[in-house]
C-alpha positions, 0 to 999 in steps of 0.5 A, spaced: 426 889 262 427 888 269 420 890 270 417 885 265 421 880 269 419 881 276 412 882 273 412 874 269 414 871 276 410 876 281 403 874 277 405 866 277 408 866 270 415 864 269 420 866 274 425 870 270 427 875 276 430 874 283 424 878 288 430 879 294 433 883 289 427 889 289 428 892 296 436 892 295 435 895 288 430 901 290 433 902 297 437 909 296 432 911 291 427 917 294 421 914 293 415 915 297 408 913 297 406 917 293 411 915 287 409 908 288 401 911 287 403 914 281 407 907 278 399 904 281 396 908 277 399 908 270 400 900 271 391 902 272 390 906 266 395 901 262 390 896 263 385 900 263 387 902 255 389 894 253 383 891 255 384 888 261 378 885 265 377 890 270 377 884 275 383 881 273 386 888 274 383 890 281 388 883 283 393 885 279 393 892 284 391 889 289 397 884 288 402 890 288 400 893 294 405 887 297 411 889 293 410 897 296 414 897 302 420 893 299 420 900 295 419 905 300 422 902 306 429 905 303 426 913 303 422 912 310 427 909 313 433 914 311 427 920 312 426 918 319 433 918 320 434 925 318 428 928 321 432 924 328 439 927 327 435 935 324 431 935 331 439 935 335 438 942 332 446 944 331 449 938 334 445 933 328 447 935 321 446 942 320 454 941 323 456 937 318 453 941 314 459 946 317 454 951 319 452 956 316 457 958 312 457 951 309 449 952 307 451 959 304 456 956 299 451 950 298 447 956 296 451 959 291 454 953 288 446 951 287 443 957 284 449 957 279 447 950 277 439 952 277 440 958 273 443 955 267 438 949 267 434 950 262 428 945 265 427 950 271 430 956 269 424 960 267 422 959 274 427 964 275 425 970 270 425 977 272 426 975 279 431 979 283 436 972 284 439 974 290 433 976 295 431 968 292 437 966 294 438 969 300 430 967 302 431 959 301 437 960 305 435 962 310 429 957 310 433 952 309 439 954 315 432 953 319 430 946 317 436 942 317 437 944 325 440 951 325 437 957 327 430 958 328 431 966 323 425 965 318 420 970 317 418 969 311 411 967 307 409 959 308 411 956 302 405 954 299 402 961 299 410 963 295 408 958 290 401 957 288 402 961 282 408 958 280 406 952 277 412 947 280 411 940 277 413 934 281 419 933 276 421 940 275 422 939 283 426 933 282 430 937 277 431 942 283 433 935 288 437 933 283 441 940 282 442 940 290 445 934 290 450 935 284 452 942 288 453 938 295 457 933 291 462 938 288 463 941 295 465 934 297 460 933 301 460 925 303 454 921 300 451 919 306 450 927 308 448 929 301 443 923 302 440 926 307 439 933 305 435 930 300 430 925 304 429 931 309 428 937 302 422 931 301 418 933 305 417 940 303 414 937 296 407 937 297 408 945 299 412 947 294 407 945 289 400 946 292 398 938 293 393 937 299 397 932 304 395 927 310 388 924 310 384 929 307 387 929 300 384 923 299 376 924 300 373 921 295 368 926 293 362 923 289 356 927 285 357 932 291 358 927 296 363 926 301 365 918 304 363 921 310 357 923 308 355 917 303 357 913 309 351 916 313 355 921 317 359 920 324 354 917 328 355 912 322 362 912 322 362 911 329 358 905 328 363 901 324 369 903 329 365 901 335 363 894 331 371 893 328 373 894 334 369 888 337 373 884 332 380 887 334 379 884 340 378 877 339 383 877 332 389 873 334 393 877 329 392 883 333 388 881 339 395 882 343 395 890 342 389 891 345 390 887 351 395 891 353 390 897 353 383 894 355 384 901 360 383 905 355 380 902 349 374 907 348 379 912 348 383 909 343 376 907 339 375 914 339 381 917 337 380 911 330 374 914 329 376 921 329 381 920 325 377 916 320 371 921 320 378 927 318 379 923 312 373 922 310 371 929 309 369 930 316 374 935 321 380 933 322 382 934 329 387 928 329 394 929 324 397 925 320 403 926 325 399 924 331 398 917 328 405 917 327 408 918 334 402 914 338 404 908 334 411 909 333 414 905 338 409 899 337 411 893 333 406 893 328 407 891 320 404 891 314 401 884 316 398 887 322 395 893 319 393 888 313 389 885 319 386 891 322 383 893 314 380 886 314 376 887 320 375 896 318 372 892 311 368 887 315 364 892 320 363 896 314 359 890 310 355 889 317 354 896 318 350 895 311 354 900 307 354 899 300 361 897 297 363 903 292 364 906 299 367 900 303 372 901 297 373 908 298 373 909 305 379 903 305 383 908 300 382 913 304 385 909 311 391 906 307 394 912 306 395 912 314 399 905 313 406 908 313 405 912 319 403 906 323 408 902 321 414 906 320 417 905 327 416 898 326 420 899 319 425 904 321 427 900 328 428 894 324 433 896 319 437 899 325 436 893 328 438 889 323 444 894 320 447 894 329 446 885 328 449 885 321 456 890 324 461 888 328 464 892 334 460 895 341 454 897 336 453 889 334 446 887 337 450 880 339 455 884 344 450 889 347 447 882 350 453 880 353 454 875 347 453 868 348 453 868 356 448 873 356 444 870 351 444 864 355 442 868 360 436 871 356 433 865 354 433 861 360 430 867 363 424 867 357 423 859 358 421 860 365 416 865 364 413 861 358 412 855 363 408 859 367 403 863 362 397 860 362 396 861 354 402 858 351 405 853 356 402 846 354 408 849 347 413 848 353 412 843 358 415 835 357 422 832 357 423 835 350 424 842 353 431 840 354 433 840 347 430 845 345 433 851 351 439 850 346 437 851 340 434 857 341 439 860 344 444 858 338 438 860 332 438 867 337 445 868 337 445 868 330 440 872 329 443 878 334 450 877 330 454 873 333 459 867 329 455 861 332 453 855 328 445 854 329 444 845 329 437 845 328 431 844 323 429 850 319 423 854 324 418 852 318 419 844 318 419 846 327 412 848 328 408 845 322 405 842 326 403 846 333 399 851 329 401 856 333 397 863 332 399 871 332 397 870 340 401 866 341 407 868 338 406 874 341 405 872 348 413 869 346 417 875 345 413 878 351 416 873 355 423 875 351 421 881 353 420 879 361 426 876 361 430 882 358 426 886 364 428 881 370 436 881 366 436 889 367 437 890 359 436 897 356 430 899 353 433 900 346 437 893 346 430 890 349 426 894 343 431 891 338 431 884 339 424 884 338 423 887 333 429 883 330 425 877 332 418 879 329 420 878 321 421 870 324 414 871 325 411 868 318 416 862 319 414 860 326 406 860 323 408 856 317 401 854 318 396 859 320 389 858 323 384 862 318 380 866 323 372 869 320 372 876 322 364 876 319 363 871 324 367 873 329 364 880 329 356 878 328 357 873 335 360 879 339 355 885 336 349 880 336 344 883 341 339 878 345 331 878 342 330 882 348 334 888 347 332 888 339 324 889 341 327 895 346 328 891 353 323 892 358 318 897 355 319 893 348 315 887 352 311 890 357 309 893 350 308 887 346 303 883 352 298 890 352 298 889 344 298 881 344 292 882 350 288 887 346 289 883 339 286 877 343 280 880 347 277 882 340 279 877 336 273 871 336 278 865 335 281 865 342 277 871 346 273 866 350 280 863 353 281 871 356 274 873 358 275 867 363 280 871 367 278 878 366 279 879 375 286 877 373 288 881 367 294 885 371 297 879 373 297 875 367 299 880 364 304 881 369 306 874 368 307 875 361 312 880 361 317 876 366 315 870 362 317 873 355 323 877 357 326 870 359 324 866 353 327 873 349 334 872 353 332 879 358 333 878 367 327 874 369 325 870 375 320 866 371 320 859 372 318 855 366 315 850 368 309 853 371 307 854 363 304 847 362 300 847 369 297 853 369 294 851 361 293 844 363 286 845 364 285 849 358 282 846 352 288 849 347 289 846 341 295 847 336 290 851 333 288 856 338 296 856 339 297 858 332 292 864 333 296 866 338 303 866 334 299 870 329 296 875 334 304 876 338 307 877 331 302 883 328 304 887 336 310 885 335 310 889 327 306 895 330 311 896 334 317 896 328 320 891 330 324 887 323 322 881 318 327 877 321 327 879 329 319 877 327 321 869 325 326 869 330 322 870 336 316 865 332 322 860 332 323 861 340 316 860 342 315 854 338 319 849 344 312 851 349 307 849 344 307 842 348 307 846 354 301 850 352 296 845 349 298 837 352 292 838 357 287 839 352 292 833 348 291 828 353 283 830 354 282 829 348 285 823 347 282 820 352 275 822 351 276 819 345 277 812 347 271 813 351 267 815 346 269 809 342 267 804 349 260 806 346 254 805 350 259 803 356 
């Protein structure tokens, strides 16, 4: 009933259902990624099997792919915590498990339950239960932080013939927890015993992980090999980078590493041409340490598939394999934005308590706040890129209420007196960029104030969920056309550069000298023909956008005394676009070139013009 609820209103209907309520709803449940892949696909087939047009479900899912972080927050923030406190080895939870003989009775009490559980017993049949028993222990001793004492196989090999579904492995989660419970263990600890046994899921039932399981093969192809191999991929990153770059959602990110962005562009497409089929040599894991400590959400990384998807499309790559190799790149989301996810619940759980912990006293309450604000307006009056936001007499008011609204937001007890951010800024349209260059101001300030690099970290990624208030209001950026400005070569590049023009004249001069309707202009200047042609070549490089010293205005002088008419200069535009096509060059190059020679038509045939015309007057003089 709830379900149909959410749904009526997430799909425009009838709102019967509080949306504030799925994220506090599925936050202790365990469920990951692939739970949430398994819901989209059953919600698929069900359209699929009622009719639904296949438009219409293709939005329908695409819509809820925006409700999968409120389901999974809970189960990635809880699984990060718990890796976290096994990584402190036997101070982490493998004390509070109270070591190894804690884990030894958990042991015991768990094979008692599996073993009369009639959904999973036959697991067990003719298997000798103590050597089981004893061999899960000791794994299990190691995993939650103990000693580093197992020899045994790689799960995945002990269980390939077993046959373990995912809800039979449930079962055995779910009789893990019973048997936690009933040694009166605390909730907290038997929830993170949990999340950290999660993890082992993919191996116990022989299910591909990380990028790779998602390769769509194809009648025998790879994305990867339907993309046109590597140097293909490569070409797609190389353009979306070059949108990257000039987005104001992310455009930030990169500024920070203009030193290392071809290494980070290679390190994208490494990891793309692993997932699509190609060797991995970057994992998941990798993905995940590297961006751990970035502020990037899911709005981020929405942004980042825009420009993947755009420079696909540019690329010419037909759309079924656009749509597949999108797929594939989703799967790395959660390992980008979970350190933005996981450090802003810990964010918000230290604002919302009281106490040493509470966010509002680690910055020295409202003092120090004053303090920090004041810090950060001086830095935004200085930058450049935002400082007309924060100049006038208006600044005087606005310190204040800052420091109120931040006060609130950090924890403490204080009245906020202002307007709601959204009516504040519904007229400055500001950009991502620009909020971006606020919280590193936030950030300088903290740095001048000597704060901790975690409370700094804390405070600004509390700061980020005010981002879609503050641009109420945002400026649509066209990434196609963005990325078409940045990665258009010049007419000279495209013909091949110098060689390409300096081919071009020899054909354009052997086409000419043998073609009847302009070959008496060239015979005149047989002793010049290494000249001219040398005149051409600078004079064609510069009309095409390469380096020349050219001056244009010698076109008109030079031809003045020729009788060339509009006629002959047409012959000359057809005689220049055959070389051009012997040499390869596209349908639509060709007409672009025409187009830039036409400006000099005048240049070339005015003498012959102006003769005419006034040979013309003097005939009509007649005898005189």
């Amino acid at each position: 009933k709830k379900m149909f609820q959410f749904l009526s209103g997430f799909l425009g209907g009838p709102k019967l259902y509080d949306s504030t309520n799925v994220k506090p709803s599925h936050y202790h449940m365990n469920i990951t990624d692939f739970h949430f892949d398994a819901m989209w696909d059953l919600y698929a087939d069900s359209m699929k099997e009622v009719g639904i047009h296949p438009d219409c479900a293709k939005d329908f899912l695409a819509a809820m792919n925006r409700v999968r972080k409120d389901i999974t927050t809970g189960c990635t923030v809880r699984m990060e915590l718990a890796q976290k406190n096994m990584e402190k080895g036997k101070d982490g939870l493998f004390k509070r498990l109270d070591g190894e003989s804690g884990i030894r009775n958990i042991m015991d009490r768990f094979f008692d339950q599996v073993l009369v559980d009639t959904r999973i017993k036959g697991f067990f049949m003719g298997k000798n239960h103590d050597a089981v028993k004893e061999g899960a222990r000791i794994y299990l001793t190691e995993a939650f932080g103990g000693p580093k004492i197992y020899k045994g196989r790689e799960l995945a090999e002990i269980h390939t013939a077993v046959g373990v579904s995912d809800y039979e492995f449930d079962c055995f989660l779910l009789n893990m927890e019973r048997a936690m419970s009933g040694l009166a263990f605390d909730d907290e600890t038997v929830d993170e015993v949990i999340v950290c046994l999660e993890p082992i899921r993919p191996s116990l039932l022989g299910r591909a992980r990380g990028l790779a399981a998602r390769a769509k093969v194809v009648d025998g192809q790879t994305v990867l090999e339907r993309m046109g191999g590597e140097q293909a991929v490569e070409g797609v990153v190389e353009t979306m980078f070059a949108g990257l770059i000039l987005d104001a959602r992310i455009r930030s990110y990169f500024e920070g590493i203009k030193d290392r962005i071809s290494d980070v562009r290679q390190k994208f497409a490494a990891v793309a041409v692993g997932g699509f089929g190609g060797a991995t040599t970057i994992g998941e894991k990798v993905v995940r340490k590297a961006h751990y400590g970035m502020n990037i959400t899911d709005y981020h990384f929405d942004a980042m598939m825009e420009n993947f998807y755009c420079a696909c499309e540019l690329m010419d790559i037909e759309k079924e394999v656009i749509v597949d190799a999108t797929d594939v790149l989703w799967m790395v989301r959660n390992d980008v934005t979970a350190g933005c996810t996981v450090r802003l619940e810990v964010a918000r759980k230290k604002s919302e308590s009281g106490g040493t912990d509470n966010l509002f006293t680690a910055l020295g309450m409202e003092p120090g706040i004053a303090l920090l604000v004041d810090a950060q307006f001086e830095n935004l009056k200085c930058d450049k890129r935002v400082m007309h936001f924060f100049g006038g007499a208006k600044i005087q008011t606005v310190v204040p209420k800052v420091r109120q609204y931040l006060a609130l937001l950090f924890g403490g007890v204080v009245e906020y007196t202002g307007r709601s951010l959204d009516r504040i800024h519904s007229t400055m349209a500001i950009s991502d960029y620009e909020f971006d260059c606020f919280l590193e101001a936030l950030k300088q300030g903290m740095r001048t104030l000597g704060l901790d690099t975690q409370t700094a970290d804390e405070c600004v990624v509390m700061l980020e969920v005010l981002r879609p208030e503050v641009l109420c209001v945002r400026k649509k950026h066209n990434i196609k056309r963005a990325m078409q400005a940045i990665s258009a070569k010049t007419v000279y590049e495209r013909v091949g550069g110098q060689q390409g023009v300096t081919d071009l004249v020899e054909g354009m001069y052997s086409r000419a000298t043998q073609d009847p309707r302009v070959k008496s202009f060239f015979e005149k200047n047989k002793a010049k023909v290494s000249s001219i042609k040398k005149k051409l070549v600078h004079f064609f490089s510069l009309q095409f956008g390469g380096q020349s010293t050219y001056d244009i205005d010698d076109v008109r002088a030079m031809h003045y005394g020729y009788n060339i008419s509009d006629y002959h200069f047409d012959c000359l535009l057809d005689i220049i676009g055959a070389a051009l096509e012997e040499q390869g060059v596209k349908k639509k190059d060709l007409a672009e070139i025409l187009i830039l020679l036409q400006p000099i038509r005048a240049d070339v045939t005015t003498g012959f013009t102006v003769r005419m015309e006034v040979a013309r007057k003097n005939v009509e003089k007649g005898k005189d």
